[in-house]
C-alpha atoms as one frame of an Amber mdcrd trajectory, in Angstrom:
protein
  -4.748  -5.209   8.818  -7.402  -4.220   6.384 -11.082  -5.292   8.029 -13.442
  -7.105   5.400 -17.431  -7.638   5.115 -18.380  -9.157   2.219 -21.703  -8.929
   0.714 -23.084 -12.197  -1.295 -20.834 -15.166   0.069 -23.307 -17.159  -0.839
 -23.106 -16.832  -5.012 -19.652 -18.035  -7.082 -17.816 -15.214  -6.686 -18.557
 -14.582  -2.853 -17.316 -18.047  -2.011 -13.844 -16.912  -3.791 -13.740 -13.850
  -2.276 -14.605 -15.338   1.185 -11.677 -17.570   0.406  -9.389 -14.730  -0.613
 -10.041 -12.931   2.107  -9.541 -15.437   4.932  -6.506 -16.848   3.120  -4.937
 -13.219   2.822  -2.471 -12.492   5.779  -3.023  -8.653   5.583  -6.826  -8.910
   5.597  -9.485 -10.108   8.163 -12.831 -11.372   7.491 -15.240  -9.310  10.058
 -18.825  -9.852   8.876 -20.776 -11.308   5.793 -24.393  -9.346   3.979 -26.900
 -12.157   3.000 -30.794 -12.453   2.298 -30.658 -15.140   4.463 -28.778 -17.099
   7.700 -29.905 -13.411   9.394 -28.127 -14.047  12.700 -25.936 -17.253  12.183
 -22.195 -17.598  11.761 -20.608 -18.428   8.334 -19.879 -21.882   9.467 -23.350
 -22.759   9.797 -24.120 -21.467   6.092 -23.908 -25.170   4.203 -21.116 -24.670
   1.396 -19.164 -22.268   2.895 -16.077 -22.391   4.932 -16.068 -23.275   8.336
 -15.050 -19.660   9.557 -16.858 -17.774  12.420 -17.744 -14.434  11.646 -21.615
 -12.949  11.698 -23.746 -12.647   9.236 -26.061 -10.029   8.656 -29.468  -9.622
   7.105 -29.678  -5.690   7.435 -27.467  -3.630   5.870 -27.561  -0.813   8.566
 -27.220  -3.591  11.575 -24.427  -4.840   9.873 -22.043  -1.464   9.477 -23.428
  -0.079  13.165 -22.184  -3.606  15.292 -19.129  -4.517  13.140 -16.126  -2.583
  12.896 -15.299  -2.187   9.015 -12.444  -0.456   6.755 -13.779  -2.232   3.318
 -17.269  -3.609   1.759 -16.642  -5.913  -0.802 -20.095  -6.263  -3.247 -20.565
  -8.809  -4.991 -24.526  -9.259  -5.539 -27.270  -7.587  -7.597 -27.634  -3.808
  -8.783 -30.499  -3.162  -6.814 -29.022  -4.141  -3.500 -25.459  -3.476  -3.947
 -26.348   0.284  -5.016 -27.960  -0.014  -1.590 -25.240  -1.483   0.294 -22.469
   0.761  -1.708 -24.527   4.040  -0.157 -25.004   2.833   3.112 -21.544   1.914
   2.996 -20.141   5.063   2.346 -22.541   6.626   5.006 -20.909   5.000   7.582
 -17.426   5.447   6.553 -16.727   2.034   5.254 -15.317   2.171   1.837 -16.766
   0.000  -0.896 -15.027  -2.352  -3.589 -17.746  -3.100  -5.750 -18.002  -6.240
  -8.217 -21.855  -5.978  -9.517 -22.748  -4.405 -12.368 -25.935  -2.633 -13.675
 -25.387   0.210 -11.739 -27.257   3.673 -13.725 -25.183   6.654 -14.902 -27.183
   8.756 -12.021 -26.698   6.410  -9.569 -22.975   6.198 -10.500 -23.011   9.605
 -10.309 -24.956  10.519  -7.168 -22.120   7.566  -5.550 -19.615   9.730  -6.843
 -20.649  12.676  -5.145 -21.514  11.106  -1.625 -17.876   9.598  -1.662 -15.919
  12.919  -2.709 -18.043  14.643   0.681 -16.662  11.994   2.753 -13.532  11.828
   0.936 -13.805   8.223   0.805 -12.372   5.586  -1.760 -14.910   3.693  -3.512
 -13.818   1.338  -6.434 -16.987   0.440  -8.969 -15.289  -2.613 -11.344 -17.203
  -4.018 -14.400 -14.244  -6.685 -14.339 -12.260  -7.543 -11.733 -10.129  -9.757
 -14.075  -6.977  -8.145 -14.478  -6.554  -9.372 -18.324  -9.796  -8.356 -19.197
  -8.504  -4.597 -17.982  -5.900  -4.882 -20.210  -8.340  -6.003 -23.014 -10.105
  -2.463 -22.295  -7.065  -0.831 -22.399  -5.731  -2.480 -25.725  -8.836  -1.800
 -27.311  -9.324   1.610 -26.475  -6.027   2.345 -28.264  -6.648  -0.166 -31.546
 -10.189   1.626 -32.500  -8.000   5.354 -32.526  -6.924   3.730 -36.126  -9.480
   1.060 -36.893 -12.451   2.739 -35.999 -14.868  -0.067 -37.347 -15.611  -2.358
 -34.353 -17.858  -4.830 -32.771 -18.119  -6.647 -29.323 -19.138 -10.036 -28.728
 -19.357 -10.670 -24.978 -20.717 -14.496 -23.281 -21.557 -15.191 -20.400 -23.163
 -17.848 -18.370 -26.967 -18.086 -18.341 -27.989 -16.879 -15.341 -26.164 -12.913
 -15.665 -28.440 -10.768 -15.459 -27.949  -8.068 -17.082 -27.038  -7.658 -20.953
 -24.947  -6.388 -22.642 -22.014  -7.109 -19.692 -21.226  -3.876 -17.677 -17.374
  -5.096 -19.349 -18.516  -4.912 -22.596 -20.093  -1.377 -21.965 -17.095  -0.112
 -20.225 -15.637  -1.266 -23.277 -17.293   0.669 -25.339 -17.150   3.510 -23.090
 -13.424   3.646 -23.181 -13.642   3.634 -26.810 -15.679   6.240 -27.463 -13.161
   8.543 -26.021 -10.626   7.583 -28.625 -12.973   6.865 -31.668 -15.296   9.318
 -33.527 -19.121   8.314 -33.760 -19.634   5.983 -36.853 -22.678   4.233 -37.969
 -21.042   0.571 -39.307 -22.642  -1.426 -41.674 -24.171  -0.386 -44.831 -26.459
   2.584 -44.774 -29.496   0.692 -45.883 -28.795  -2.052 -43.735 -32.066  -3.633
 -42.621 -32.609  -6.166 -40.190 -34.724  -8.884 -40.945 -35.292  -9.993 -37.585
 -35.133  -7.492 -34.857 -31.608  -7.193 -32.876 -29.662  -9.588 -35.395 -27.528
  -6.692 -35.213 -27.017  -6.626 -31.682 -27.334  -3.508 -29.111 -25.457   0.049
 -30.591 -23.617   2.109 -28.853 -22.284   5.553 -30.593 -22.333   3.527 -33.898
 -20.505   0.239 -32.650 -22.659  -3.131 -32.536 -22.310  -5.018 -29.369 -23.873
  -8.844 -29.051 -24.620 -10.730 -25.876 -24.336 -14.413 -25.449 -25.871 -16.159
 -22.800 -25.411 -20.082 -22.366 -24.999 -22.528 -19.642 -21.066 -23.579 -19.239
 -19.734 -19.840 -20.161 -18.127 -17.962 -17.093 -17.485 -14.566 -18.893 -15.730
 -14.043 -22.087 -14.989 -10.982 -24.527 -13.731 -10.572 -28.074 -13.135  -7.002
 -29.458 -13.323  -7.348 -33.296 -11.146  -4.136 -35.461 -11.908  -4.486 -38.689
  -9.983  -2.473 -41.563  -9.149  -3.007 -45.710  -7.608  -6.237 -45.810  -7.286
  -7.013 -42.381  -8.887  -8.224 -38.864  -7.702  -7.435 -35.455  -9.305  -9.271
 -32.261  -8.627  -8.899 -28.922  -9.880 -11.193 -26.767 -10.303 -11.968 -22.903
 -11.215 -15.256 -21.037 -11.940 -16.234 -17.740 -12.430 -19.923 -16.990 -13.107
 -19.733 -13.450 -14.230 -16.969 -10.690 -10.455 -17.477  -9.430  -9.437 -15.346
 -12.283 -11.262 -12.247 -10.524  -9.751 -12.469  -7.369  -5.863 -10.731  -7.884
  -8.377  -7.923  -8.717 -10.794  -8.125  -6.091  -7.130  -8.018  -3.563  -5.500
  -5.434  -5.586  -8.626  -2.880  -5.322  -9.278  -4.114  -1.547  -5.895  -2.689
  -0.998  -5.892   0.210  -3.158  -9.404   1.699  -1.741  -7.216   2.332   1.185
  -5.308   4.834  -0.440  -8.214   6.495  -2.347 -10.549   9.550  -1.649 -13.130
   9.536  -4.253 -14.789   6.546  -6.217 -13.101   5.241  -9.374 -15.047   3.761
 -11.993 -13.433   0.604 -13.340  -9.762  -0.849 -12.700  -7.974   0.595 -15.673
  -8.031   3.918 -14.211  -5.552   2.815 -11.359  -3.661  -0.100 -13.474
């Protein structure tokens, strides 16, 4: 039995996950992190299930009085970057849905988890087809290295471009050499029409109301077009991944950076 806090039941995908997690035969529910209901049960938080487990307004409270094996983050950089550290600090390892998180503070993460030899899992996308659509691309842009990527989301993300779309990226960078796209005298006429760039690739966030999160990965070569392209209509879509890397943290004893390192 794998014991669960989750942090952020409050926001679409903590409800899933709360549901996951409760529904899941091989996990328990222990404790829930929120900014408010300091000192209730999860029963008495209107719109979530009628389950009755503590929730906690301090981090520290939280990991000293319950008895943890996983954290599962699904809130804001600032305080999940918090609650992954603290986490880790008290031996609880941390499966971590928010993105945002800073290349140093990735890295610092990193290094507190390999002194506690600790699994940590830090996902961009918990969506298992949009880890394929990382994967895919990462091997398309080896021989079509012209490439853009068009992510959307929903209005209220925070952050932009999506920490999938600069995983993305990322990935294929490492298969791609750097190339400026676009005509060399290219000029924009109004500032960002050609979205954010990235060694040389354009990448263009979308943010309207009805979106959940979407990505299209556009190859483009003489006399032809490839796209690869990822949907997810719901928050349901996340959770295989959010049980998949609950389970696999288990088994881990450093922090992995993104799903498609261990798919």
């Amino acid at each position: 039995m794998i014991n669960v806090i989750i942090a952020g039941p409050r926001g679409k995908m903590g409800k899933e996950a709360v549901s996951m997690v409760h529904n899941e035969g091989s996990f328990r529910l222990v404790a829930c992190l929120d900014r408010k209901h300091n000192g209730e049960t999860l029963k008495d938080v209107p719109g979530l299930p009628d389950i009755d487990v503590p929730v906690y307004e301090n981090v520290t409270e939280c990991f000293q009085e319950v008895e943890a094996d996983v954290l599962v983050d699904l809130t804001i950089p600032e305080v999940g970057y918090l609650h992954t550290k603290t986490a880790l600090e008290h031996n609880i390892r941390p499966v971590v849905g928010t993105t945002g998180f800073s290349s140093e503070q990735i890295t610092e993460l990193n290094q507190l988890a390999k002194s506690k030899n600790l699994g940590a899992i830090i996902a961009p996308n918990f969506a298992i087809g949009a880890v394929l659509m990382m994967k895919f691309s990462q091997m398309a842009a080896k021989y079509l290295p012209d490439v853009e990527i068009i992510e959307k989301h929903h209005d209220n993300k925070l952050d932009a471009p999506s920490g999938s779309a600069v995983k993305t990226a990322e990935m294929i960078t490492e298969s791609r050499e750097m190339k400026h796209q676009g005509h060399p005298d290219e000029k924009e006429t109004i500032n960002g029409a050609r979205g954010a760039e990235l060694d040389g690739m354009r990448i263009h966030s979308v943010r309207l109301p009805g979106l959940v999160a979407h990505q299209e990965v556009i190859f483009g070569g003489p006399g032809q077009l490839l796209s690869i392209k990822h949907d997810s209509l719901n928050r349901a879509s996340f959770m295989d991944g959010v049980k998949f890397s609950v389970e696999k943290v288990m088994e881990l004893n450093e922090l992995v950076y993104g799903l498609e390192n261990i798919i």
